[in-house]
PDB file of N, CA, C and O in Angstrom, chain B, residues numbered from 101:
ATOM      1  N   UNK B 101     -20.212 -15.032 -13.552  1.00  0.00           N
ATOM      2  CA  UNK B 101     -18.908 -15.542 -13.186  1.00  0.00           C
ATOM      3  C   UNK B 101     -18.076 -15.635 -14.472  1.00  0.00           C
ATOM      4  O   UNK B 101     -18.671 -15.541 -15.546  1.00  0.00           O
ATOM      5  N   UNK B 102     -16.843 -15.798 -14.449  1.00  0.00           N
ATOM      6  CA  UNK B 102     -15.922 -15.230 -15.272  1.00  0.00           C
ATOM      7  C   UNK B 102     -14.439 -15.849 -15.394  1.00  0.00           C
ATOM      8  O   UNK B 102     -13.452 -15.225 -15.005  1.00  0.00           O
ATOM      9  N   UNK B 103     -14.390 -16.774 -15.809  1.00  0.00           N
ATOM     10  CA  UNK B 103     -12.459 -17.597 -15.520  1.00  0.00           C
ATOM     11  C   UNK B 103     -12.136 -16.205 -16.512  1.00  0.00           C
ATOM     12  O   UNK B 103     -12.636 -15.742 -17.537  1.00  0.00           O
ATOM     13  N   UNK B 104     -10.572 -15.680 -15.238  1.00  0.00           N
ATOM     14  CA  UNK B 104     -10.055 -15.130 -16.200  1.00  0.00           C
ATOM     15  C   UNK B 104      -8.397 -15.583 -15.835  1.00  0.00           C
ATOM     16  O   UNK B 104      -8.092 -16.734 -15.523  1.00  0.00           O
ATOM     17  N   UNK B 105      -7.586 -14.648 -15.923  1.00  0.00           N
ATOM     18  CA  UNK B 105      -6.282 -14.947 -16.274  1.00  0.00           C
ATOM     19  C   UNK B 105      -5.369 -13.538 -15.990  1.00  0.00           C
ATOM     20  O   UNK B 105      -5.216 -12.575 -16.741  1.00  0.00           O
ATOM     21  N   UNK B 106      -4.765 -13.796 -14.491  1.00  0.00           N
ATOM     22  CA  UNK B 106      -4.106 -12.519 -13.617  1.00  0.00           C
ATOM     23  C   UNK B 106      -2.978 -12.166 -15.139  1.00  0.00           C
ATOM     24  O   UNK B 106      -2.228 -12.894 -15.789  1.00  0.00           O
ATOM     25  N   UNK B 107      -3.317 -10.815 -15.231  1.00  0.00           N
ATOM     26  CA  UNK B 107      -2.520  -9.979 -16.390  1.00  0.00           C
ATOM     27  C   UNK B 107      -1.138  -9.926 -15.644  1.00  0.00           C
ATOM     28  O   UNK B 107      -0.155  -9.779 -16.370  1.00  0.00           O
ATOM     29  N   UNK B 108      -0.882 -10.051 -13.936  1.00  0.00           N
ATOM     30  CA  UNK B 108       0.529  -9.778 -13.684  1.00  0.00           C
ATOM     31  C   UNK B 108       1.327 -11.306 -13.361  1.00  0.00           C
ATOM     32  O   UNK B 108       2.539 -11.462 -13.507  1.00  0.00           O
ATOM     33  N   UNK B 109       0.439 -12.306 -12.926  1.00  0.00           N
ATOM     34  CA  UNK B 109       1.487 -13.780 -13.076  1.00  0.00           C
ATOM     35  C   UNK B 109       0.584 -14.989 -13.910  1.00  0.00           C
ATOM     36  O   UNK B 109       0.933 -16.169 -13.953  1.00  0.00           O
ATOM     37  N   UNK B 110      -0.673 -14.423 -14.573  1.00  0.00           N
ATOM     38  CA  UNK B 110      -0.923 -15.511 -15.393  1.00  0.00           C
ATOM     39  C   UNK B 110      -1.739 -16.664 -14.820  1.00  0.00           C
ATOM     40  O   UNK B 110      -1.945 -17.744 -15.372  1.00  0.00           O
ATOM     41  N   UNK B 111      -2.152 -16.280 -13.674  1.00  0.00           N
ATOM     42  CA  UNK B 111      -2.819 -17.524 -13.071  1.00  0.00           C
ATOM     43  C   UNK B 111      -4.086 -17.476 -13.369  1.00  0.00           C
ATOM     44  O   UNK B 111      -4.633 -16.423 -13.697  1.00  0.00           O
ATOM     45  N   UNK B 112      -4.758 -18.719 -13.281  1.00  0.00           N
ATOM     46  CA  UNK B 112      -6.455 -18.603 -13.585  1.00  0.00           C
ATOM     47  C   UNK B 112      -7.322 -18.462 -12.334  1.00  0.00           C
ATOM     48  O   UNK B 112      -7.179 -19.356 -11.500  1.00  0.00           O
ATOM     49  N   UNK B 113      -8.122 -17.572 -12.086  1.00  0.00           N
ATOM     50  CA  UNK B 113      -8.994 -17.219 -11.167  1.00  0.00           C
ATOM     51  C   UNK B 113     -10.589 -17.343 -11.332  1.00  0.00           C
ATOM     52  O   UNK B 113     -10.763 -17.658 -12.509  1.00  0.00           O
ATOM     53  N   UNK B 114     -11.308 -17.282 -10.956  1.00  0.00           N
ATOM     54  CA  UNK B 114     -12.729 -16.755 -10.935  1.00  0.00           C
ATOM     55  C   UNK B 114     -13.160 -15.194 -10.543  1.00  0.00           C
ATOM     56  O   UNK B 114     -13.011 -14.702  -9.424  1.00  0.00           O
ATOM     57  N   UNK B 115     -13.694 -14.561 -11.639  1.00  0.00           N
ATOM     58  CA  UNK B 115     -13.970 -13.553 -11.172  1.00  0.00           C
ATOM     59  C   UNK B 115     -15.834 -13.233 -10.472  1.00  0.00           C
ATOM     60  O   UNK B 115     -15.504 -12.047 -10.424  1.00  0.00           O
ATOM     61  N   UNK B 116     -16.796 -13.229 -10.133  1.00  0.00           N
ATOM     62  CA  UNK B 116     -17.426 -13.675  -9.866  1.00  0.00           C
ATOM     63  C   UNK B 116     -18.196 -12.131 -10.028  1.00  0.00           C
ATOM     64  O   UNK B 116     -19.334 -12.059  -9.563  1.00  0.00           O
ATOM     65  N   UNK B 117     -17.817 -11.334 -10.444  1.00  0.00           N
ATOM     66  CA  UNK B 117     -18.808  -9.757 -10.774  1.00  0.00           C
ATOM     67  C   UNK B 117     -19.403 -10.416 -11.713  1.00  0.00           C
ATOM     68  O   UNK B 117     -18.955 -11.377 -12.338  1.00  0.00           O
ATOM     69  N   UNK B 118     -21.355  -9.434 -11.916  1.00  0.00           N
ATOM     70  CA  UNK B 118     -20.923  -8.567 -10.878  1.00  0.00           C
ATOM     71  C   UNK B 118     -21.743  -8.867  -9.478  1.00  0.00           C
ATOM     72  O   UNK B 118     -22.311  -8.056  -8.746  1.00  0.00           O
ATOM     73  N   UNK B 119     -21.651  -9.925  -9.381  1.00  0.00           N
ATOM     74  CA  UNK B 119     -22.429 -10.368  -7.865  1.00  0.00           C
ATOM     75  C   UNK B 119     -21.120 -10.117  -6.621  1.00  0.00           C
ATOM     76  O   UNK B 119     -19.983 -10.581  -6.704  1.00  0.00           O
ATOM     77  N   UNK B 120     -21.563  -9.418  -5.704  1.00  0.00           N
ATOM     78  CA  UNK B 120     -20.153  -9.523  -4.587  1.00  0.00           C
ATOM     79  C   UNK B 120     -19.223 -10.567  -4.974  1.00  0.00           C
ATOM     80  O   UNK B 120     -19.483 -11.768  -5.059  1.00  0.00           O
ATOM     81  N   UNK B 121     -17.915  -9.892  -5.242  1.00  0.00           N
ATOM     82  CA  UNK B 121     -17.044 -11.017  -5.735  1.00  0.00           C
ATOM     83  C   UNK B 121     -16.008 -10.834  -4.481  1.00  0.00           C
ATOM     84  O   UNK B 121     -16.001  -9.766  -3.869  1.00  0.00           O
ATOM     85  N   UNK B 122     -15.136 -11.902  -4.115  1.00  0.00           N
ATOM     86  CA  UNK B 122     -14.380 -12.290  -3.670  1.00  0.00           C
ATOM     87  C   UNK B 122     -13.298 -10.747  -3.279  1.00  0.00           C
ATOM     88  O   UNK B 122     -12.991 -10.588  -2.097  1.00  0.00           O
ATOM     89  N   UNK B 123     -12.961 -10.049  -3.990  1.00  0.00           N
ATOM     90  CA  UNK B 123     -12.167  -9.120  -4.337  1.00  0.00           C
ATOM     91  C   UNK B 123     -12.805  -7.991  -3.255  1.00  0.00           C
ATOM     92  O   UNK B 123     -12.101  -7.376  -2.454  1.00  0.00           O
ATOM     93  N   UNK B 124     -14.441  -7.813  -3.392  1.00  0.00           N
ATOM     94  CA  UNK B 124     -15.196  -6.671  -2.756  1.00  0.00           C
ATOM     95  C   UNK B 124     -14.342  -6.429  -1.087  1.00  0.00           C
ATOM     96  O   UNK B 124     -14.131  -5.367  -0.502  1.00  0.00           O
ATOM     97  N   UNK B 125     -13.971  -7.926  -0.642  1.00  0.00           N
ATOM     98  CA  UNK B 125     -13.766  -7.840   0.560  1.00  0.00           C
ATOM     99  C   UNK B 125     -12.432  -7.200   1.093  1.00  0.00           C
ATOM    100  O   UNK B 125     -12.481  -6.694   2.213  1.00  0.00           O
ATOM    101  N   UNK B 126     -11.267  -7.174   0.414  1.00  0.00           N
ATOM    102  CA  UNK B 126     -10.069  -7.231   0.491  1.00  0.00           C
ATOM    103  C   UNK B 126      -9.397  -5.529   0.216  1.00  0.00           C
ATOM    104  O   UNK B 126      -9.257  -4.744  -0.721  1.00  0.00           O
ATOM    105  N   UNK B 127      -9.143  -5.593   1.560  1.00  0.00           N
ATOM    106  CA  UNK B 127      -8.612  -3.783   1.498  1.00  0.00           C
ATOM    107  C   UNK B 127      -7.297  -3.593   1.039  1.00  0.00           C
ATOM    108  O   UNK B 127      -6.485  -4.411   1.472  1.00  0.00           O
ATOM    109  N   UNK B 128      -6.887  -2.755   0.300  1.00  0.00           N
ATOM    110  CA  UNK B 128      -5.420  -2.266  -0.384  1.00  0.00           C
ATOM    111  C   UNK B 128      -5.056  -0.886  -0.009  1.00  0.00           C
ATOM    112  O   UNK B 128      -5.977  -0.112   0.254  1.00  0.00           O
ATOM    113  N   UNK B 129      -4.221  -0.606   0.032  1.00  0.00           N
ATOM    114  CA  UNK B 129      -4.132   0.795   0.094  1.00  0.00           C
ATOM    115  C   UNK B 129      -4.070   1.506  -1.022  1.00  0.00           C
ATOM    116  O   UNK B 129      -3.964   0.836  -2.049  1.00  0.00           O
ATOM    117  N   UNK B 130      -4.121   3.271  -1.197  1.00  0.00           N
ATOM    118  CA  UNK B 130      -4.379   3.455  -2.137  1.00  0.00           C
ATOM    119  C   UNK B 130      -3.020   3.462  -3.323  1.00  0.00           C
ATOM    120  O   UNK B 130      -2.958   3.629  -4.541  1.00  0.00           O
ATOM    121  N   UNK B 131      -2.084   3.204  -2.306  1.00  0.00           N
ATOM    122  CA  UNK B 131      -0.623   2.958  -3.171  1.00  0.00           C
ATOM    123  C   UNK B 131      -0.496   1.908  -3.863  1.00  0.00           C
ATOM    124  O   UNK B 131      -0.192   1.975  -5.054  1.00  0.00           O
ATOM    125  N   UNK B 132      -0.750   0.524  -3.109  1.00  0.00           N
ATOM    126  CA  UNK B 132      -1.076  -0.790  -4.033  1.00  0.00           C
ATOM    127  C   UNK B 132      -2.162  -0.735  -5.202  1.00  0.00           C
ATOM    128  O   UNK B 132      -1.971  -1.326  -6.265  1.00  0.00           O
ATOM    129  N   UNK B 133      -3.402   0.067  -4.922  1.00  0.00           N
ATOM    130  CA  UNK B 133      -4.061   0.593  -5.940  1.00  0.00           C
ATOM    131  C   UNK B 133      -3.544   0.851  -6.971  1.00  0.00           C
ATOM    132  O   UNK B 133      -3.435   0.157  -7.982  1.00  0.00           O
ATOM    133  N   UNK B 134      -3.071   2.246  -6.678  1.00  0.00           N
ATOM    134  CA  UNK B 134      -2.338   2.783  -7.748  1.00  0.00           C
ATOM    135  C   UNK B 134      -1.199   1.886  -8.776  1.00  0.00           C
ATOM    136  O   UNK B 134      -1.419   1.839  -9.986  1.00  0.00           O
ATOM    137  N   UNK B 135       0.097   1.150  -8.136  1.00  0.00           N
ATOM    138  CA  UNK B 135       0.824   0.073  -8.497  1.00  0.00           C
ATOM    139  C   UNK B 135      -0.335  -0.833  -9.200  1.00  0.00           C
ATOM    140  O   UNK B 135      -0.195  -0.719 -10.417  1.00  0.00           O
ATOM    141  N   UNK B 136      -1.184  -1.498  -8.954  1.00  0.00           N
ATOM    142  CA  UNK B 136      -1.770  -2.208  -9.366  1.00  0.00           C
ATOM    143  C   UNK B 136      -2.551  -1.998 -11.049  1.00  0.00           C
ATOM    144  O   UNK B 136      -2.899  -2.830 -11.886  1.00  0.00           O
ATOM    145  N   UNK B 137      -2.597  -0.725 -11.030  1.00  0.00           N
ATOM    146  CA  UNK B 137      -4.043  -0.137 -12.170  1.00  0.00           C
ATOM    147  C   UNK B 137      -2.659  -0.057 -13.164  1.00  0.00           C
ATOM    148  O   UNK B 137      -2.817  -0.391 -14.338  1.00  0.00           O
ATOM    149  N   UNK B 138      -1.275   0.390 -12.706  1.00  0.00           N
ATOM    150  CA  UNK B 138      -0.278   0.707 -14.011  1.00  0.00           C
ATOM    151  C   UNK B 138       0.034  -1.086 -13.983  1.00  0.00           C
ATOM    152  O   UNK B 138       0.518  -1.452 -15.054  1.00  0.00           O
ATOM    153  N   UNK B 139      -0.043  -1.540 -13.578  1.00  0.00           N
ATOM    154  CA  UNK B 139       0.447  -3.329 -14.203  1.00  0.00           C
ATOM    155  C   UNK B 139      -0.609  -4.015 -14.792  1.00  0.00           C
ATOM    156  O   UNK B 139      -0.375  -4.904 -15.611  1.00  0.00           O
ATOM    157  N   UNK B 140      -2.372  -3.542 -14.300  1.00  0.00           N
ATOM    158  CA  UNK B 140      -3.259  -4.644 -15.310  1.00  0.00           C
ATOM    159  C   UNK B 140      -4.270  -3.790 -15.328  1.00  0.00           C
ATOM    160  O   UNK B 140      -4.649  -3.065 -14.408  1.00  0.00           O
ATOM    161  N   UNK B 141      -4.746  -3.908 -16.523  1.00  0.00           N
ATOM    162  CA  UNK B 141      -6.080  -3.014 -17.152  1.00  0.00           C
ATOM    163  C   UNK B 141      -7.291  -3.838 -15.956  1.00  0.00           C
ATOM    164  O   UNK B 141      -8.142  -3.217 -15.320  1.00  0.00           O
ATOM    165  N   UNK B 142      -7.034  -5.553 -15.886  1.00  0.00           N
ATOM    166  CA  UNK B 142      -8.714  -5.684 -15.727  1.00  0.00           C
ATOM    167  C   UNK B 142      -8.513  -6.600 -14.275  1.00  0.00           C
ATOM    168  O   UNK B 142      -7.695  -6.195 -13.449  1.00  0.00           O
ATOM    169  N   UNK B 143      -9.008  -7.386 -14.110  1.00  0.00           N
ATOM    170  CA  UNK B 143      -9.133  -8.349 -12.762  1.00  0.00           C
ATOM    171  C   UNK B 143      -7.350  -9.119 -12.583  1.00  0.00           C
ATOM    172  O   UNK B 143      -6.802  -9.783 -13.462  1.00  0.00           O
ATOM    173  N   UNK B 144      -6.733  -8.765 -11.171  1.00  0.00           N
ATOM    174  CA  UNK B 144      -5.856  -9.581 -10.718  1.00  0.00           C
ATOM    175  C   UNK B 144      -6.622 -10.761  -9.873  1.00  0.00           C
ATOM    176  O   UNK B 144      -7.767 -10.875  -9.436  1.00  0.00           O
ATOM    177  N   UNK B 145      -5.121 -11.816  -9.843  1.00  0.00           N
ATOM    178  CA  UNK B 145      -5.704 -13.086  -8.799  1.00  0.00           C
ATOM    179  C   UNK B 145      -5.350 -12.433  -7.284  1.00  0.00           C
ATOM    180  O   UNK B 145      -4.529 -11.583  -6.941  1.00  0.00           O
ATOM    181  N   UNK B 146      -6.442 -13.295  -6.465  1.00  0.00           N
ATOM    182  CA  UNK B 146      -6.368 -13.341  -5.120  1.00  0.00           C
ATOM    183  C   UNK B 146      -4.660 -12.492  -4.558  1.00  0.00           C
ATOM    184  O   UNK B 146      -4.395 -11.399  -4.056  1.00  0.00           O
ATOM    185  N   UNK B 147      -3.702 -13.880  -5.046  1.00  0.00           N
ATOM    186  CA  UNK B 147      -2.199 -13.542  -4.820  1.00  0.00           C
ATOM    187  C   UNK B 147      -1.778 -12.358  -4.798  1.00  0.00           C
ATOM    188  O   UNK B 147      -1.225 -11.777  -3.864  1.00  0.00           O
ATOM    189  N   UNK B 148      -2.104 -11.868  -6.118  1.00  0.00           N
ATOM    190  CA  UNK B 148      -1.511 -10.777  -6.538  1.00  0.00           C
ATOM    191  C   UNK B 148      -2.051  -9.186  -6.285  1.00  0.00           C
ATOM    192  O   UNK B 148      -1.644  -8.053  -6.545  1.00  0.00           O
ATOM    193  N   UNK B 149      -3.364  -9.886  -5.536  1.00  0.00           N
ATOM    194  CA  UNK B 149      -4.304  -8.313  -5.478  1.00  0.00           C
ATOM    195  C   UNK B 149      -4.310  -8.409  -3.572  1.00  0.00           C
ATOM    196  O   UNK B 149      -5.248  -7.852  -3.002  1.00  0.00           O
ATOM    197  N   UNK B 150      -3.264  -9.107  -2.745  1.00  0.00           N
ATOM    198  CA  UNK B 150      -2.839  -9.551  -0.938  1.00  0.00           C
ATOM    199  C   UNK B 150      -1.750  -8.755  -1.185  1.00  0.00           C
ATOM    200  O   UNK B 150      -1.558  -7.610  -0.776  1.00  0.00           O
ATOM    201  N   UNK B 151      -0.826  -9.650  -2.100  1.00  0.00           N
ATOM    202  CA  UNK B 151       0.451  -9.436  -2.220  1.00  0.00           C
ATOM    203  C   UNK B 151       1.187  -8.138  -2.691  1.00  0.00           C
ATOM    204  O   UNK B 151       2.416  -8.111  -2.745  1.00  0.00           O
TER     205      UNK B 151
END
């Protein structure tokens, strides 16, 4: 487990890799994907990886 810190609003999360983390569950498309990988190299929060 892992406190980290969403690279796009700064919030503190748990990342919980690499045991099934929270994230495993949550489908994106591959466009939010994509948007997503050019705004943060490493783990977004919950918020920001829905939203």
């Amino acid at each position: 487990m892992r406190k980290m810190r969403c690279e796009i609003c700064f919030d503190e999360f748990l990342c919980l890799a690499p045991f099934p983390c929270w994230c495993s569950t949550v489908h994106i498309s591959d466009e939010k994907r994509t948007s997503l990988k050019s705004l943060a190299e490493d783990c977004v929060c919950p918020s920001c990886l829905r939203g």
